[in-house]
C-alpha positions as CSV (number, residue, x, y, z in Angstrom):
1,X,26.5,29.4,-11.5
2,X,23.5,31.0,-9.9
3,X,21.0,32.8,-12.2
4,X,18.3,30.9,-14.1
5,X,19.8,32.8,-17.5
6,X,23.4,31.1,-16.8
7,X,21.3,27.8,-16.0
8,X,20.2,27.8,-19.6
9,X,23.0,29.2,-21.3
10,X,24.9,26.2,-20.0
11,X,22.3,23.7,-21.5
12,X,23.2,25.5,-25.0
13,X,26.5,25.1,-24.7
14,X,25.9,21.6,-23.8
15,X,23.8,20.8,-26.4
16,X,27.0,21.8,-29.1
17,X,29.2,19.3,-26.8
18,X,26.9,16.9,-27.8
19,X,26.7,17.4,-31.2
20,X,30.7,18.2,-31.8
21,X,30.2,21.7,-32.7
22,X,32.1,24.8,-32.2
23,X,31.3,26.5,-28.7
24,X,30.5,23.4,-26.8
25,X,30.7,22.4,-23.3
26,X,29.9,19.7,-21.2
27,X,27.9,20.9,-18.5
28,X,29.3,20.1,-14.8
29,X,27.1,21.3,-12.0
30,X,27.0,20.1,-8.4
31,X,23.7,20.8,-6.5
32,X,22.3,23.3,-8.9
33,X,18.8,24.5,-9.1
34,X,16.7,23.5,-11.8
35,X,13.6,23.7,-10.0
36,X,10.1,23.9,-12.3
37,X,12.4,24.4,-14.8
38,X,10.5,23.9,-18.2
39,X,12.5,21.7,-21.1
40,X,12.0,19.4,-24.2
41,X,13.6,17.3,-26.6
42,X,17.1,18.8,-26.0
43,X,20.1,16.7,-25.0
44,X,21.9,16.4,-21.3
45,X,23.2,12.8,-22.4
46,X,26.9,12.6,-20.5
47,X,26.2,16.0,-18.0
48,X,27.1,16.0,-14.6
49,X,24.8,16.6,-12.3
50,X,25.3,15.4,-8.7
51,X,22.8,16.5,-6.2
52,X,20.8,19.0,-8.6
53,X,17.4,19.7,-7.9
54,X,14.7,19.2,-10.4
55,X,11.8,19.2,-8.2
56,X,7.9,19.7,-10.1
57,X,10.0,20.6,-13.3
58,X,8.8,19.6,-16.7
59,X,11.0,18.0,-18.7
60,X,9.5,15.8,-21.4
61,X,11.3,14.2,-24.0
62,X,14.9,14.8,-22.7
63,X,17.6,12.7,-22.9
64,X,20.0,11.7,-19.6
65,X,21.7,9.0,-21.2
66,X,24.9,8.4,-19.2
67,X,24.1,11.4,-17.1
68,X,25.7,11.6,-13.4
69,X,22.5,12.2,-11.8
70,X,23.5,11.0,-8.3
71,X,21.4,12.1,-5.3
72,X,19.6,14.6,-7.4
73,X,16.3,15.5,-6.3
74,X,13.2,14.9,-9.0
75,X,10.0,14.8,-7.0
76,X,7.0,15.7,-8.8
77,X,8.5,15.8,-11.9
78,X,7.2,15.4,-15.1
79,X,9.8,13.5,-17.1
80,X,7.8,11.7,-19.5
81,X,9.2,9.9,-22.3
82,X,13.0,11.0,-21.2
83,X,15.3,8.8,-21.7
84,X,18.5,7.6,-18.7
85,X,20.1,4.8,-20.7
86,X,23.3,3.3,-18.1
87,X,22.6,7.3,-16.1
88,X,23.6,7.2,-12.3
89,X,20.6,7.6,-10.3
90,X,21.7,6.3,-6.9
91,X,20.2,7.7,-3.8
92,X,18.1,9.5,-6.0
93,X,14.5,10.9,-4.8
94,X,11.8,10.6,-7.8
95,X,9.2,10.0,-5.5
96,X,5.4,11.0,-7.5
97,X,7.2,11.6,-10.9
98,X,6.1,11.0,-13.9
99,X,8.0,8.8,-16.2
100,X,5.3,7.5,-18.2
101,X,7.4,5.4,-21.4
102,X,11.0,6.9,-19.9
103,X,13.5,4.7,-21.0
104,X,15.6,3.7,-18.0
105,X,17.7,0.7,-19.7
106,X,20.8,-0.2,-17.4
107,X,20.5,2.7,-15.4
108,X,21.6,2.5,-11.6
109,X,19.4,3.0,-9.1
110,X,20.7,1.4,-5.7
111,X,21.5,3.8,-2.9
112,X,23.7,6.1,-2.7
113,X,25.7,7.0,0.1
114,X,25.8,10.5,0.6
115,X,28.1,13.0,2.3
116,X,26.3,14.7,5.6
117,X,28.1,17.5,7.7
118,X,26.9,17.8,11.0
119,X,28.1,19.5,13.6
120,X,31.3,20.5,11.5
121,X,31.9,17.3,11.1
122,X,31.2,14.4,7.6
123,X,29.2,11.6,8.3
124,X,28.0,8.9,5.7
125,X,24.8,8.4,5.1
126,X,22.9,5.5,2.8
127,X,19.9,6.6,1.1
128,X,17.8,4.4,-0.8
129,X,16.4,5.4,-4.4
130,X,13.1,6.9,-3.9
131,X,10.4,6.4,-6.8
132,X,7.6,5.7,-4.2
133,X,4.1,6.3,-6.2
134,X,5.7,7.8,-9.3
135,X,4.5,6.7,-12.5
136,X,6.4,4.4,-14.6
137,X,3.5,2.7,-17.0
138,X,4.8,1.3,-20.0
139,X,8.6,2.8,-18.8
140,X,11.3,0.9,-20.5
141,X,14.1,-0.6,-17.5
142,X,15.4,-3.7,-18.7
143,X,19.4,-4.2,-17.1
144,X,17.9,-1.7,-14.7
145,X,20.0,-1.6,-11.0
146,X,17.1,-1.0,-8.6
147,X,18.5,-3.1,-5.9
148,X,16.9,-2.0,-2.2
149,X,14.8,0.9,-3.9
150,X,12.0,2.3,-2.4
151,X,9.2,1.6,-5.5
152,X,6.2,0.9,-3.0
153,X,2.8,2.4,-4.8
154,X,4.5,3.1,-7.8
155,X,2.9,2.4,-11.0
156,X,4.5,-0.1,-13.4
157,X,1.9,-1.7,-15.3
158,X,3.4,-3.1,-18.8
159,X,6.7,-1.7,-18.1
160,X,9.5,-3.8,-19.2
161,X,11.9,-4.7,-16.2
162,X,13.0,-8.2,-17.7
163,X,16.9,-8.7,-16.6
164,X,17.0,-5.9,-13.7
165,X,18.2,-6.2,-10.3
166,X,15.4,-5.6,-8.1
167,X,17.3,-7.6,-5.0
168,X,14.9,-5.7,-1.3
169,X,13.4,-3.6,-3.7
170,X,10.0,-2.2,-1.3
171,X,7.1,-2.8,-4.6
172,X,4.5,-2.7,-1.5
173,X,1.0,-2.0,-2.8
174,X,2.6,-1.1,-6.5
175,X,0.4,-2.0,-9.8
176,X,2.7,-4.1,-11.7
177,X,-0.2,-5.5,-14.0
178,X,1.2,-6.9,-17.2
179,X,4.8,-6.4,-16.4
180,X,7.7,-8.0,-18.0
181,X,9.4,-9.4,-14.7
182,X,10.9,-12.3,-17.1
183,X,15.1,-12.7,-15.8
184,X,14.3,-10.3,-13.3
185,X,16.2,-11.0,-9.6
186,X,13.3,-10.2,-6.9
187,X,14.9,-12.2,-4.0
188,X,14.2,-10.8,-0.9
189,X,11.8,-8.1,-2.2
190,X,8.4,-6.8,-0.7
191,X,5.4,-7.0,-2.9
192,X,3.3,-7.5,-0.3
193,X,-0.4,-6.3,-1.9
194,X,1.2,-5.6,-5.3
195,X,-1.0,-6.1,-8.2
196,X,0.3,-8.5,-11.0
197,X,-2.3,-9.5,-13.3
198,X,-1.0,-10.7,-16.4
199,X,2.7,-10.5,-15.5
200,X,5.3,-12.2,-17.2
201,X,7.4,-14.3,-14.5
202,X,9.3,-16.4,-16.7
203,X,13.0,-17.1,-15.1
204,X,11.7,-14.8,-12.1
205,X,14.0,-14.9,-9.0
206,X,11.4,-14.3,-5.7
207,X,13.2,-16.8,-3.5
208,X,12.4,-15.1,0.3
209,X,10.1,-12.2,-1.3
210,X,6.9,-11.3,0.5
211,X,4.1,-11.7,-1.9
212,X,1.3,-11.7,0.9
213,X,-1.9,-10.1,-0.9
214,X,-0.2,-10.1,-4.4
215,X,-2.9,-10.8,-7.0
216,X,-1.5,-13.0,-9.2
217,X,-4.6,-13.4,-11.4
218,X,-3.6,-15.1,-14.8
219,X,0.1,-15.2,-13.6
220,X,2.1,-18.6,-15.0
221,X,4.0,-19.3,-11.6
222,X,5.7,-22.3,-13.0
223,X,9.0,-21.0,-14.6
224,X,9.4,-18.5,-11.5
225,X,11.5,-19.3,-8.6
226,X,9.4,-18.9,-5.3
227,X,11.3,-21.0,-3.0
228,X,11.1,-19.3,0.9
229,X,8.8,-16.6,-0.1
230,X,6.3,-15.8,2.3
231,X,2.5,-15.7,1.2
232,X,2.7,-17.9,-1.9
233,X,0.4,-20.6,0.1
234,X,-2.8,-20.5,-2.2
235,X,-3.1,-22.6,-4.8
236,X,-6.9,-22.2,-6.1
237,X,-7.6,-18.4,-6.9
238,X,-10.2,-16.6,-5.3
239,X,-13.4,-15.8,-7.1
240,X,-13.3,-12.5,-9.1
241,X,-15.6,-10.1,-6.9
242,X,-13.1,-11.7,-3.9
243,X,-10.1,-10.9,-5.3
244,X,-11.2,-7.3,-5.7
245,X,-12.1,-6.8,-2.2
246,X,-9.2,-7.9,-1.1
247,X,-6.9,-5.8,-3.6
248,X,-8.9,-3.0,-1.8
249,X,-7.8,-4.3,1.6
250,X,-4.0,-4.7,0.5
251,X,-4.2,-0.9,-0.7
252,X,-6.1,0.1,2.7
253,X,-3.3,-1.4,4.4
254,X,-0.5,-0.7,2.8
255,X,-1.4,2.9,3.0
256,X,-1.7,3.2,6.3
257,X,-5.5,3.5,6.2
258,X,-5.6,6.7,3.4
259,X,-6.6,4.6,0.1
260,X,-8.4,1.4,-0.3
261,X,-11.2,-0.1,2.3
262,X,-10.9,-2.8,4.9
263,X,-12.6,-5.9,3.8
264,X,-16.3,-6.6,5.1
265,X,-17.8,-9.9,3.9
266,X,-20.4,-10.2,6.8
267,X,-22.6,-13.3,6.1
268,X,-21.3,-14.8,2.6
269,X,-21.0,-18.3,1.8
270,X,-17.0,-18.3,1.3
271,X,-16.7,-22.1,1.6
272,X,-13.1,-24.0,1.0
273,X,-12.3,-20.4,-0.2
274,X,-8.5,-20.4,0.1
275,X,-7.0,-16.9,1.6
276,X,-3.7,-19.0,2.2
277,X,-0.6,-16.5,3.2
278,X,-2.3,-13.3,2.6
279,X,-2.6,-10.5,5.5
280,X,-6.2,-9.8,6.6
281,X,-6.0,-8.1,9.4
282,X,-8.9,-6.1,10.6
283,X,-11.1,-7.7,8.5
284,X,-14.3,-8.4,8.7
285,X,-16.0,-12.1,8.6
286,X,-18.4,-12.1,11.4
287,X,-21.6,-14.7,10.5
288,X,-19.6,-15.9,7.0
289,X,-19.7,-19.6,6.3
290,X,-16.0,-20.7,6.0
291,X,-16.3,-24.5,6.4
292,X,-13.4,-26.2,4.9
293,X,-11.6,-22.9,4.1
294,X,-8.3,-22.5,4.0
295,X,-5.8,-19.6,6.5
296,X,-2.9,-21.3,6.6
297,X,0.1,-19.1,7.4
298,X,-2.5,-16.4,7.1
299,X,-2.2,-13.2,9.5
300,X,-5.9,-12.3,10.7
301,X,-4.5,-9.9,13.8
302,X,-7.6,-7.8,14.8
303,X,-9.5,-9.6,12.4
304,X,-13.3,-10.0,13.5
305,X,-15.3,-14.0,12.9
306,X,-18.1,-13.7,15.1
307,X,-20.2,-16.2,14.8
308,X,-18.5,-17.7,11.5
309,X,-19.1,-21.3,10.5
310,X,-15.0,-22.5,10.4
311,X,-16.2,-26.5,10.9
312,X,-13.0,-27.9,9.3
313,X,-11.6,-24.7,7.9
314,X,-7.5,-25.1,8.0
315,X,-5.9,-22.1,10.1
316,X,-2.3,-23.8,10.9
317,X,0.7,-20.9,11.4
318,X,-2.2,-18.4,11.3
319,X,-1.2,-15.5,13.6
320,X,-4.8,-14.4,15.3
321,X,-3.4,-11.8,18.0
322,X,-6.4,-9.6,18.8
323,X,-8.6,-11.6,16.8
324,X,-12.7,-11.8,17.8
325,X,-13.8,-15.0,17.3
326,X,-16.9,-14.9,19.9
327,X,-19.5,-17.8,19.0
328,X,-18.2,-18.9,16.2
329,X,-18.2,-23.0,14.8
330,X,-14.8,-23.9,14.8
331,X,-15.7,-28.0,15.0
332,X,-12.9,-30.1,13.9
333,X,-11.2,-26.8,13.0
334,X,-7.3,-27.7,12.5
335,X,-5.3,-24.9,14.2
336,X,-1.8,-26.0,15.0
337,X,1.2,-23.4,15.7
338,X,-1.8,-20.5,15.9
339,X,-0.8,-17.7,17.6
340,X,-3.4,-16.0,19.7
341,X,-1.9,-13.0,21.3
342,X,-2.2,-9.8,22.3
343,X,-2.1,-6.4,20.4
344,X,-0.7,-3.4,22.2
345,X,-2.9,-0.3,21.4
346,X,-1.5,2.9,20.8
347,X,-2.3,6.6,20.9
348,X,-3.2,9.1,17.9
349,X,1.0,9.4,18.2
350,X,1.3,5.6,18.0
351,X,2.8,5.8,21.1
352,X,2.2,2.2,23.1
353,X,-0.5,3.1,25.8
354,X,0.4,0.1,28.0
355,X,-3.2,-1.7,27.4
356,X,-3.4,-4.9,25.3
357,X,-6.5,-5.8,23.3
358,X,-6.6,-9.6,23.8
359,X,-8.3,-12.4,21.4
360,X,-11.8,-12.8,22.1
361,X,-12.8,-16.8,21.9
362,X,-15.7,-16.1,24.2
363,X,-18.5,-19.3,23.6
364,X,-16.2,-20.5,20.9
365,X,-16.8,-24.5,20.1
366,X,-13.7,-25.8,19.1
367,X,-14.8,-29.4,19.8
368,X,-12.5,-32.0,17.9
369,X,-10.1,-29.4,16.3
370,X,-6.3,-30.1,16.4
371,X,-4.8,-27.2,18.4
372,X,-1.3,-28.9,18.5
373,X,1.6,-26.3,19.3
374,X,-0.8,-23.5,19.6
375,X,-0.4,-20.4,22.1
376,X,-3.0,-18.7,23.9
377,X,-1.6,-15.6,25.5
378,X,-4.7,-14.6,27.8
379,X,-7.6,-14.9,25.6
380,X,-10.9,-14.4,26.4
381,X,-12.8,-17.9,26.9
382,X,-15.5,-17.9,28.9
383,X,-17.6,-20.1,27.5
384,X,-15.2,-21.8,25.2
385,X,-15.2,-25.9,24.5
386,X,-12.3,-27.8,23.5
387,X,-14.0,-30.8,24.4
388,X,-12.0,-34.0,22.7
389,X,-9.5,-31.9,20.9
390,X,-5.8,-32.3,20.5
391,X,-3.8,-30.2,22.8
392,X,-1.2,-31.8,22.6
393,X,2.4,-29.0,23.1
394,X,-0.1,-26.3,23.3
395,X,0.9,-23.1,25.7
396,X,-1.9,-21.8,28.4
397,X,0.5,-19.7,29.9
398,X,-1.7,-17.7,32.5
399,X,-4.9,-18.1,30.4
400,X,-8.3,-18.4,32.3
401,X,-9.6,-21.8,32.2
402,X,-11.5,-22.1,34.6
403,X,-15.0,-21.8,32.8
404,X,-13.4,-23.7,29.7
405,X,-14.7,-27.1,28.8
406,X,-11.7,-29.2,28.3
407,X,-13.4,-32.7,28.5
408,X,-12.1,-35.7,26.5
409,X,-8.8,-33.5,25.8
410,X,-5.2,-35.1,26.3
411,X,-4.3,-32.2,28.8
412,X,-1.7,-33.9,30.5
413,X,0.4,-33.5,26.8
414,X,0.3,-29.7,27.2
415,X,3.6,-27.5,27.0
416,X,2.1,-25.4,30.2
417,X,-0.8,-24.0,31.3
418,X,-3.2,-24.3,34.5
419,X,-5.8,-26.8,33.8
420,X,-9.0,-27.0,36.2
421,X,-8.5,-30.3,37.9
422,X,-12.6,-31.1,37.1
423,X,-10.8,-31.7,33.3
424,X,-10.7,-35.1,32.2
């Protein structure tokens, strides 16, 4: 079956197998071509499918129920308000489709594991479900299967997902605002910078998910399972006009640099803000006030606090590779297990270039902080004091100290390092 006009005679004949009528067949067709193909409000419900391609077509109002849809290709198309009650969607790619108010209840959309020949010879091959940045607002997937899809950037908000099996499912940077998550099985999931506003969590499973950035605005946590997730630090949410800025950073990051903007707060008062477990890399808080703020478990790699007021802010488990940090207050600053590395840079190709950009605590005062069990991988200190502070376990490696002051300090406690003998 080849022609477009043999295409659509089969659909006919299909539609009498689904209504019991003289003439009727039940359409079977491996990798056909239904490309662009135009359809609406006719029936598929029980066709098989496997591998077809439905790229950019428009096909609004059509039912799939209990369709064998496996590994067929929809990108781009427009399949809103269809329906794919219990259809098998595995390893299928609906990446950018549109399936505003589809009903997906109990469909199946793990991967697939697909047949490849190369060479002349069969090799299996697992491909994950693909709906990256399709459009699935108010979409109906309760009982859906959507464990280890790809769903990052996808839009979701008030779709009903209650009950599904979203186990690894990649929701990175997706808008999930208003969602019914209630019963669904998140463990392991990524969400980092998803938006959930309003979502329904109630008998949510996100043990070991990553919900760094997530804006959980108006989100009851307390019926939802969070144990081992990574990024659920904060307690107090961020002011409004905050929260926004950084939604913008979790979408500049999350797409690689082509939506959203990197977050510049240069000079505001953010005191005992907490920005607990999210990623801020790259941003910008050079001459902020941060005293008594809180970065714990926070990663800030190539983030710039020049001159920032952190007297007392909390920054333990923080990973600070790369970060700039010249002249800035860090007075009674507790720091333990921070991590300032290196980054390596890379070329245009994001091939490594063999240069590292190093953490720059040039002039910084970190007088009285508690650096336990921190690691400084070659920073940049001239000028730095850790005059009285706790350095107890902490790694020098083959830092420069020699223009460090390190008087008052318990250096004989440290795990290794080469401390000036003029240290007391």
């Amino acid at each position: 079956m080849t022609t477009r006009s043999e295409l659509i005679d089969a659909i006919k004949q299909h539609q009498l197998y689904v209504m019991k009528q003289p003439g009727g067949k039940r359409m079977q067709l491996r990798n056909g071509n239904l490309s662009r193909i135009k359809m609406s409000k006719v029936s598929l419900e029980d066709a098989v499918l496997p591998g077809a391609n439905f790229i950019q077509a428009t096909i609004q109002d059509v039912k799939f129920d209990f369709c064998d849809l496996f590994g067929t290709n929809f990108v781009e198309a427009n399949l809103e308000g269809s329906s794919f009650v219990r259809a098998d969607l595995r390893g299928a790619n609906m990446a950018r489709a549109k399936l505003r108010n589809a009903n997906l209840k109990g469909a199946d959309l793990r991967s697939g594991v697909m047949v490849i020949v190369d060479a002349g010879r069969e090799r299996k091959v697992k491909r994950a479900t693909d709906l990256a940045n399709a459009d699935l607002q108010g979409s109906m997937m309760s009982g859906a299967n959507l464990a280890e899809s790809n769903m990052s950037g996808a839009r979701l908000a008030d779709a009903d997902l209650s009950d599904a099996n979203m186990f690894a499912v990649n929701l990175a940077g997706a808008d999930l605002t208003g969602c019914n998550l209630s019963g669904a099985k998140l463990k392991n999931a990524n969400l980092k910078g998803a938006r959930m506003k309003n979502a329904f969590l109630t008998g949510t499973d996100l043990t070991g998910a990553n919900l760094r950035n997530v804006d959980l605005t108006d989100v009851d946590m307390s019926q939802a399972n969070i144990a081992n997730s990574i990024g659920a630090k904060a307690v107090t949410p961020l002011p409004e006009d905050i929260r926004e800025l950084i939604n913008a950073h979790s979408e500049w990051l999350t797409s690689g640099g082509a939506a959203g903007t990197p977050l510049n707060v240069t000079g505001r008062d953010l005191t005992e803000l907490d920005f607990s477990g999210l990623d801020l890399s790259a941003a910008c808080f050079d001459d902020c006030i941060l005293r008594g703020a809180l970065f714990v478990d926070t990663i800030l790699a190539m983030t710039s606090m020049r001159n920032a007021d952190l007297t007392r802010a909390r920054l333990s488990g923080a990973i600070m590779n790369g970060v700039r940090m010249s002249y800035a207050n860090c007075t009674k600053v507790i720091c333990q297990g921070v991590k300032f590395g290196g980054v390596e840079q890379r070329d245009g190709n994001g091939d490594k270039t063999g240069q590292v950009w190093r953490a720059d605590l040039t002039e910084t005062n970190f007088s009285f902080a508690d650096l336990r069990n921190s690691v400084f991988e070659e920073p940049q200190m001239k000028g730095a004091s850790l005059a009285k502070a706790n350095i107890a376990g902490v790694s020098f490696g083959k830092t420069d100290l020699q223009e460090v002051d390190l008087n008052g300090t318990n250096a004989s406690s440290i795990l290794n390092g080469n401390i000036p003998e003029r240290a007391s």
